[in-house]
C-alpha positions as CSV (number, residue, x, y, z in Angstrom):
1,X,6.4,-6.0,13.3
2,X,7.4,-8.6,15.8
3,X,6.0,-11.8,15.2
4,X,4.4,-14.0,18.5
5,X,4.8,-17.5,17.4
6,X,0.8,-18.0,17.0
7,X,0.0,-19.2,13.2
8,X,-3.7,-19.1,11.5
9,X,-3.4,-22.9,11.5
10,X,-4.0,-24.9,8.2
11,X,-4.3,-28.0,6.5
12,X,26.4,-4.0,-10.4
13,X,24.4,-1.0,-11.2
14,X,24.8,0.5,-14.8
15,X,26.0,4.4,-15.4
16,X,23.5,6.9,-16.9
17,X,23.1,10.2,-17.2
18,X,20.4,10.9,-13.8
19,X,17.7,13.1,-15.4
20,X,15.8,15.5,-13.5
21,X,12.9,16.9,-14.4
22,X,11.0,19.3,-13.6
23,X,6.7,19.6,-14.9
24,X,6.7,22.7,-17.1
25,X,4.2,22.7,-19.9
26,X,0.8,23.6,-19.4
27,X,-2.7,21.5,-20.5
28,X,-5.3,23.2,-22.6
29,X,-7.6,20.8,-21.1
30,X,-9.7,21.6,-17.7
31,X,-11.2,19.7,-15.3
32,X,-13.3,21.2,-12.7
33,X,-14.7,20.1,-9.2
34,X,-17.1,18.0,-10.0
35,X,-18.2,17.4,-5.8
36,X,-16.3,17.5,-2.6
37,X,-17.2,15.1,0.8
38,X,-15.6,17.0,3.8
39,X,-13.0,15.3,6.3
40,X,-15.3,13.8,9.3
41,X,-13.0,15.4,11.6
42,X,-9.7,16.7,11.6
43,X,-7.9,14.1,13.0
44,X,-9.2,11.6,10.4
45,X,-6.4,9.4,9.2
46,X,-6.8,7.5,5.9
47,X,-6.4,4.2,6.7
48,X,-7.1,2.9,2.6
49,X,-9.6,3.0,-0.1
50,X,-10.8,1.3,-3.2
51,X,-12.1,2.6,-6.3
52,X,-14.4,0.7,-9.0
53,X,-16.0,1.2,-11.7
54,X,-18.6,3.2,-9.6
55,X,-17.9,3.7,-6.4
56,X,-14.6,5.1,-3.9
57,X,-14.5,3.3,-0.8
58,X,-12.6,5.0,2.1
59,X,-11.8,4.1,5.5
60,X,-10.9,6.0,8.1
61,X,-10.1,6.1,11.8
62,X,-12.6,8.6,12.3
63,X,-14.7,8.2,9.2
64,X,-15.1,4.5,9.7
65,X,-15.7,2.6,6.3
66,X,-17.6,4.2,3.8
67,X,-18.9,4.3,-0.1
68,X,-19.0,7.3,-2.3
69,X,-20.9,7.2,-5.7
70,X,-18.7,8.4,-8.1
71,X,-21.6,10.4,-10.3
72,X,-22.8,13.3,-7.2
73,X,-20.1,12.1,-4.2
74,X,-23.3,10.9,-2.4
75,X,-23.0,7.6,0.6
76,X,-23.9,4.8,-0.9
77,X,-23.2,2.5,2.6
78,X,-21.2,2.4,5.5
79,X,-20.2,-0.6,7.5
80,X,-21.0,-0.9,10.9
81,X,-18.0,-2.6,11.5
82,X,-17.0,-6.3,12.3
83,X,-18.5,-8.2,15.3
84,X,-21.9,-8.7,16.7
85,X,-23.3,-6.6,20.0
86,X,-21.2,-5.2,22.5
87,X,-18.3,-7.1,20.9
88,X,-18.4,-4.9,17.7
89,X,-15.5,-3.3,16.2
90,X,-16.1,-0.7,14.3
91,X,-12.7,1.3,13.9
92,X,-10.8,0.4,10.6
93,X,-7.4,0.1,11.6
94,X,-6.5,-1.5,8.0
95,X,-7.7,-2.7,4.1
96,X,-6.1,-4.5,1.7
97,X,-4.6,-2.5,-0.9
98,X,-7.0,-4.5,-3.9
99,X,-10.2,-6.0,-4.3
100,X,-9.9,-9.9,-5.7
101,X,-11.9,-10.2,-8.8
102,X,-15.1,-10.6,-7.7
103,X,-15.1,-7.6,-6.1
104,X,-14.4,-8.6,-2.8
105,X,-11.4,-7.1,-0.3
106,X,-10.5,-7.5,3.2
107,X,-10.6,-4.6,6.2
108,X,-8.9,-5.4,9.8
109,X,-11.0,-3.7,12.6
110,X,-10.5,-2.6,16.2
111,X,-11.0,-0.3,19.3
112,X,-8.7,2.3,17.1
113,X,-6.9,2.8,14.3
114,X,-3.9,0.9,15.7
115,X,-5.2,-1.9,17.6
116,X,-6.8,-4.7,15.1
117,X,-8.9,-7.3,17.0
118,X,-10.7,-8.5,13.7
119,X,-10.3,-9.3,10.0
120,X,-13.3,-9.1,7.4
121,X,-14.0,-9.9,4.3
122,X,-16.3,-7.9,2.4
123,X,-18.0,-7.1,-0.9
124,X,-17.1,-3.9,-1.9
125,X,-20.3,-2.9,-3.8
126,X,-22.7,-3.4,-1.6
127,X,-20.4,-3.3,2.0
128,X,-21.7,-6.4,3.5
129,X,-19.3,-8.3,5.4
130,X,-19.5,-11.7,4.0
131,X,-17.0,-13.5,7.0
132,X,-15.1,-12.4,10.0
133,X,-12.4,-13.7,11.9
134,X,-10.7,-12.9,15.3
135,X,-6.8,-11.5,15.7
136,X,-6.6,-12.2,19.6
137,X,-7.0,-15.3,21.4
138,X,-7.3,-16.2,24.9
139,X,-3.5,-17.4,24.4
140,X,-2.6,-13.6,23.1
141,X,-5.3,-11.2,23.9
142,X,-3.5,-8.0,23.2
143,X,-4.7,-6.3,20.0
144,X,-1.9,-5.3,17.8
145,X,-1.3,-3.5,14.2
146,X,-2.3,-5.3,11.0
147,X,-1.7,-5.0,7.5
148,X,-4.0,-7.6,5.1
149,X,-3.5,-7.8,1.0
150,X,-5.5,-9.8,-1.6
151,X,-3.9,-11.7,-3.9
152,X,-6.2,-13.9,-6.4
153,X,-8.6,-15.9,-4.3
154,X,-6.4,-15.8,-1.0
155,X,-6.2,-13.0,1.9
156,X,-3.2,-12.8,3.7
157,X,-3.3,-11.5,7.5
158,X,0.3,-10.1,8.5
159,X,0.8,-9.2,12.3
160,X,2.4,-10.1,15.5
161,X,0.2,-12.7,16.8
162,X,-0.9,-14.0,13.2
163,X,0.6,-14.9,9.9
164,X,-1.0,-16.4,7.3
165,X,-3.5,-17.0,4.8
166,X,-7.5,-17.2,4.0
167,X,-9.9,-17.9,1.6
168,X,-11.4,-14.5,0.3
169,X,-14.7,-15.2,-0.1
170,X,-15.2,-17.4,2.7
171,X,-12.7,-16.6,5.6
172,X,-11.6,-20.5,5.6
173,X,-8.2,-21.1,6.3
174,X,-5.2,-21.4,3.2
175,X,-2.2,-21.9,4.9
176,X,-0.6,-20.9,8.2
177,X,3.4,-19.6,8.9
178,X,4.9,-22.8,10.8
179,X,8.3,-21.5,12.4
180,X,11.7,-23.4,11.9
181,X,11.8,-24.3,15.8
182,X,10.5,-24.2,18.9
183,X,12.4,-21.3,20.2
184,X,12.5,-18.6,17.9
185,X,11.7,-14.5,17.6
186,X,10.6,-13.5,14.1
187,X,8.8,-10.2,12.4
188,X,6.7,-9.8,9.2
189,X,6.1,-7.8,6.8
190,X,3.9,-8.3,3.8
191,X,2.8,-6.8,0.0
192,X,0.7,-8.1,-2.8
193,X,1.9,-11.7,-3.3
194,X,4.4,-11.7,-0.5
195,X,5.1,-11.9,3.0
196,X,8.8,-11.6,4.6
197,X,9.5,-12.9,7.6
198,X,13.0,-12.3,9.2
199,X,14.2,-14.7,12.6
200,X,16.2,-15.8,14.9
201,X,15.9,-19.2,16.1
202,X,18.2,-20.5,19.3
203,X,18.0,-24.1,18.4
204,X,18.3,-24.0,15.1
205,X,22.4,-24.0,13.5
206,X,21.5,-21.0,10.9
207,X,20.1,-18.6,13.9
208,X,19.6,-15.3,11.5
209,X,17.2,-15.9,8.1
210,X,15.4,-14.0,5.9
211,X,12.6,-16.0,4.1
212,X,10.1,-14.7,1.5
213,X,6.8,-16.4,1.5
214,X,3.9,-17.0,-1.5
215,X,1.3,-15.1,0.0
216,X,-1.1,-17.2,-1.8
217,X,0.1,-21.1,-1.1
218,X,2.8,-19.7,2.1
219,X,5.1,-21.7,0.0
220,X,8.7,-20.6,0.7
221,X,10.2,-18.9,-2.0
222,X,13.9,-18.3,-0.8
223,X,15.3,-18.3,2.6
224,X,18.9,-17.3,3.3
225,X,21.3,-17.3,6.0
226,X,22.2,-13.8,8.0
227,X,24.5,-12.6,10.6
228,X,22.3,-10.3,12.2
229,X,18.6,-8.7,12.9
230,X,17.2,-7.3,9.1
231,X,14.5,-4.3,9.3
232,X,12.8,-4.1,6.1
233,X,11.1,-0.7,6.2
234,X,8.9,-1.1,3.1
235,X,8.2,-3.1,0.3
236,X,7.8,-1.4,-2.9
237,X,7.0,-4.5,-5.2
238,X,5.5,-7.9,-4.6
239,X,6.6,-8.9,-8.2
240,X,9.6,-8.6,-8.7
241,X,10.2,-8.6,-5.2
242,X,11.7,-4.6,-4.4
243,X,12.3,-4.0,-0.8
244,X,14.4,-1.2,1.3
245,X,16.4,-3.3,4.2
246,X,18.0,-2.0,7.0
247,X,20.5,-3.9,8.4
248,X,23.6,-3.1,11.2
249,X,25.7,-2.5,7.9
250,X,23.7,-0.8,5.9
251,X,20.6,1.0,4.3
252,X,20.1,-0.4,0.6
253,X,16.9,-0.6,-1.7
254,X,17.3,-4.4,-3.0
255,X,15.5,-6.2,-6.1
256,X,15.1,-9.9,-3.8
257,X,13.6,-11.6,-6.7
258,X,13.1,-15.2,-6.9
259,X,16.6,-15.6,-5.0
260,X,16.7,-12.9,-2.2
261,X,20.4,-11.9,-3.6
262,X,19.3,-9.1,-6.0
263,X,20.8,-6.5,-7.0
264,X,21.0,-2.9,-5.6
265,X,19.1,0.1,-6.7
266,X,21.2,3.4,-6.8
267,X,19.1,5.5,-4.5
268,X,21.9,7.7,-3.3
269,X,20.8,9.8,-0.8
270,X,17.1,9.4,-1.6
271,X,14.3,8.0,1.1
272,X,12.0,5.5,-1.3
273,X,9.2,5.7,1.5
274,X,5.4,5.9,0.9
275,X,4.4,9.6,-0.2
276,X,1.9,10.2,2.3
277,X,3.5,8.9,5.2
278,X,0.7,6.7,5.9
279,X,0.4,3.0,5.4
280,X,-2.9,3.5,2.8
281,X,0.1,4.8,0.3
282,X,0.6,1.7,-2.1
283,X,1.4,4.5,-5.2
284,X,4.5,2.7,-6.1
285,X,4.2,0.7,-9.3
286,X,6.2,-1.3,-12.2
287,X,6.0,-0.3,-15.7
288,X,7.9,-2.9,-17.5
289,X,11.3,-3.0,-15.6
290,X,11.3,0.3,-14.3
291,X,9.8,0.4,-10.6
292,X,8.4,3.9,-10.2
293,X,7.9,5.7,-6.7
294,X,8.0,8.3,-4.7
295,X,10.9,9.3,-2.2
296,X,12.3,12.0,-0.4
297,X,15.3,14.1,-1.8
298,X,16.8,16.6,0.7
299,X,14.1,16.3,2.5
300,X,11.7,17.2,-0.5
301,X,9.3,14.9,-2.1
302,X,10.1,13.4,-5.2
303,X,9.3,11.2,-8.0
304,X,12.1,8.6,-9.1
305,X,12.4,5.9,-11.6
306,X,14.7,3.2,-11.5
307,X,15.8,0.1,-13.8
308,X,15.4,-2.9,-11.9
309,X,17.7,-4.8,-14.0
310,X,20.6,-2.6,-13.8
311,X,19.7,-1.0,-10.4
312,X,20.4,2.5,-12.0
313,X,18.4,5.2,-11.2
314,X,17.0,6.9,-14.2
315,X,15.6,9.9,-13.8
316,X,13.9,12.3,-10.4
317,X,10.9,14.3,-11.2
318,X,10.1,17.1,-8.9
319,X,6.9,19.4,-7.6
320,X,4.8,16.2,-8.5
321,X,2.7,14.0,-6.6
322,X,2.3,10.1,-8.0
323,X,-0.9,9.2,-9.2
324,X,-2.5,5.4,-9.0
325,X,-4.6,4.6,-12.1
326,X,-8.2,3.2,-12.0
327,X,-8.6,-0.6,-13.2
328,X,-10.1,0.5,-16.6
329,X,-7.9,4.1,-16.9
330,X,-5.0,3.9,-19.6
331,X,-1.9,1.9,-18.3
332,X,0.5,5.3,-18.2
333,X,2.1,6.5,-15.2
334,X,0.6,9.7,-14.0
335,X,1.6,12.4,-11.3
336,X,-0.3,15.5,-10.6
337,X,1.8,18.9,-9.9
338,X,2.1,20.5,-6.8
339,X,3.5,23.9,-7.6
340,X,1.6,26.7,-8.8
341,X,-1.4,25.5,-10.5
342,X,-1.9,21.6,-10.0
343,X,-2.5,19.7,-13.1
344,X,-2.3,15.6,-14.3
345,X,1.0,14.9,-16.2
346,X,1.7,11.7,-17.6
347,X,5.1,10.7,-17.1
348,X,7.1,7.9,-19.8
349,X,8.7,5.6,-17.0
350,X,11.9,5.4,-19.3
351,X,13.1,8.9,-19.4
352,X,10.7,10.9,-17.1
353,X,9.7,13.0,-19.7
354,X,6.2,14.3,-18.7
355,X,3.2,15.4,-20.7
356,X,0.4,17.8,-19.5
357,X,-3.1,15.7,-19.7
358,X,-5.7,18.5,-17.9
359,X,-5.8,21.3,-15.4
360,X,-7.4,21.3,-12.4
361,X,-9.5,24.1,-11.2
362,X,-8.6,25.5,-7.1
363,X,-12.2,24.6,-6.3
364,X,-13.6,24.9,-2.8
365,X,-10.7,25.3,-0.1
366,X,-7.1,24.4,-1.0
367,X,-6.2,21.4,-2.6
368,X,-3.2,19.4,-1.0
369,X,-1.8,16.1,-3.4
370,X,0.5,13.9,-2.0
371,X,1.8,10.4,-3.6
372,X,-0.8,7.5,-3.0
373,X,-3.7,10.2,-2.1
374,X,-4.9,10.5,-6.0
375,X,-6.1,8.0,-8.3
376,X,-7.3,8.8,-12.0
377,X,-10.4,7.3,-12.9
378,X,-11.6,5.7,-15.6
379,X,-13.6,7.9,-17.2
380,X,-10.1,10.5,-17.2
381,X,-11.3,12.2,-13.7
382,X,-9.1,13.0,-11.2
383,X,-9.8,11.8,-7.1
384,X,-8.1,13.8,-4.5
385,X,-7.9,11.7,-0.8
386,X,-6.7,13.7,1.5
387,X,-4.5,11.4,3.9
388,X,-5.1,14.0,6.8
389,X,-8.2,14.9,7.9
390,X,-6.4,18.5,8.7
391,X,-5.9,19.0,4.9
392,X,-9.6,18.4,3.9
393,X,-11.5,15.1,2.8
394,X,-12.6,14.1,-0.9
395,X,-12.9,15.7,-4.4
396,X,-13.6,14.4,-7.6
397,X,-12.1,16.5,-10.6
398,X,-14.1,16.1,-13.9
């Protein structure tokens, strides 16, 4: 996203044998529908959710922001929204991908799911807001896209007319983005730990960079010199630092690191793009060095895994959906199938051999797993969020 100059003020790939695999065994375990919440209308669009110990929390641009007991399904609380009176805003239009560890996470709201006038800070358990802050200013009153991520004690806010960071718990400012001169043009994107900011600054002798901030000091990183504009289409990993850039050369999937020179990862003619093609997909995830995520192949979904050392690509797993685990679930990678009858794998991330954990039952209506829609609880359950209102709304497997 294009970044208006406004800041939140403040004090060589190895060779392998590519092995594709395919889910084939069969559990003798079953889990059944435990409950099921319907979509609140069919052109609901997950915007992002939480899941603790007890509760999923789920926003939507129809469904607003709301908590779901994991025991019966039942509301536990909905937020109004951020605001006061007339002024309230009660659309989520983004959430940060994690809760900090007191259980608190941040939610941008606005008119509609793409305009963010406000950022919040609430505690997940009991939705009170415990701060809010405005995105627009007199000096830039248009409301823009958002994206927010917690990272220890520090949110960060990452959108055209602000960059920076807060204060979790209190909304007090951390740091601010401070541009190299006065006459620059610069976009952002962030992740967990991270923002990237690429400009180009006409007084400045190095016109082209690409810097990679600490989203919890704003501390830079790196910063290096470019010839051109870079488009940096998504950011798999805040740590190490795995990002697909798009540049007038070329297309590559890049391990930035500490240095921003990594190395390449051999995604051939694979898309490493979120699996629900929404921005509430964060499914991709490091197990030791391999980064595992999902992609498109042919046009097809697909799970890959790739060595971040070597940049080789290690194995593709098909007709599977990547799960996100549960703070408290078991620290495998799992997947759940999405041909013929659907049912949770676990998958090493070395070899992409898969193992059949449980079975779910059809249930009520037709079940529809994509990457980044289904996390595995901690209690073993599987949670099916539907990214699409059109495809149905909540189910809890048990």
């Amino acid at each position: 996203m294009v970044l208006a100059l406004v800041v939140l003020a403040a004090g060589g790939t190895a060779a392998v044998v590519l092995k594709q695999q395919d889910a084939a065994a069969v559990a003798s375990e079953k889990l059944t529908q435990a409950w099921q919440i319907p979509a609140p209308a069919a052109d609901d669009t997950l915007i992002g959710s939480w899941l603790t110990d007890k509760l999923l929390v789920r926003a939507g641009s129809r469904g607003g922001l709301r908590a779901y007991d994991l025991t019966d399904g039942k509301q536990v609380w909905r937020a109004a929204g951020a605001g006061s009176g007339a002024k309230r805003d009660t659309v989520p239009c983004a959430m940060s991908p994690t809760l900090s560890a007191e259980g608190i996470g941040t939610v941008a709201f606005g008119e509609d799911a793409s305009t963010c006038t406000r950022l919040a800070g609430l505690d997940a358990s009991t939705g009170k807001i415990l701060w809010s802050m405005p995105l627009t200013s007199g000096k830039h009153p248009t409301a823009v896209t958002a994206s927010t991520y917690v990272q220890g004690k520090v949110a960060t806010i990452v959108s055209e007319s602000f960059l920076g960071g807060v204060d979790v718990r209190t909304g007090s400012r951390v740091w601010g983005y401070k541009a190299r001169g006065h006459y620059c043009n610069a976009y952002d994107w962030g992740a967990d730990g991270v923002v990237l900011v690429d400009d180009y600054c006409l007084d400045r002798k190095t016109r082209f960079t690409l810097t990679a901030y600490d989203g919890r000091t704003g501390k830079v990183i790196w910063r290096k010199s470019e010839s051109a504009h870079s488009d940096v289409t998504h950011i798999l990993s805040g740590k190490p630092l795995v990002a697909a850039v798009h540049t007038a050369r070329q297309d590559a999937v890049r391990v930035l690191g500490t240095t921003g020179t990594g190395r390449k990862l051999a995604v051939g003619d694979d898309e490493l793009m979120p699996g629900n093609n929404t921005g509430a997909d964060h499914s991709a995830q490091l197990h030791g060095n391999v980064l595992v995520t999902p992609a498109l192949a042919s046009g097809s979904p697909v799970i890959d895994g790739y060595d971040t050392t070597t940049g080789a690509k290690l194995w593709t797993l098909r007709s599977a959906a990547l799960a996100v685990a549960a703070s408290g679930a078991d620290d495998k990678v799992h997947a759940v199938t999405t041909s013929g009858s659907p049912q949770l794998i676990t998958i090493d991330p070395r070899t992409g051999r898969t193992t059949p954990v449980a079975g779910l039952s059809a249930g009520a209506g037709k079940w529809n797993f994509t990457s980044g829609t289904a996390y595995v609880t901690p209690d073993g359950g599987v949670l099916e969020l539907n990214a699409l209102g059109s495809n149905g709304g909540v189910r809890l497997y048990r």
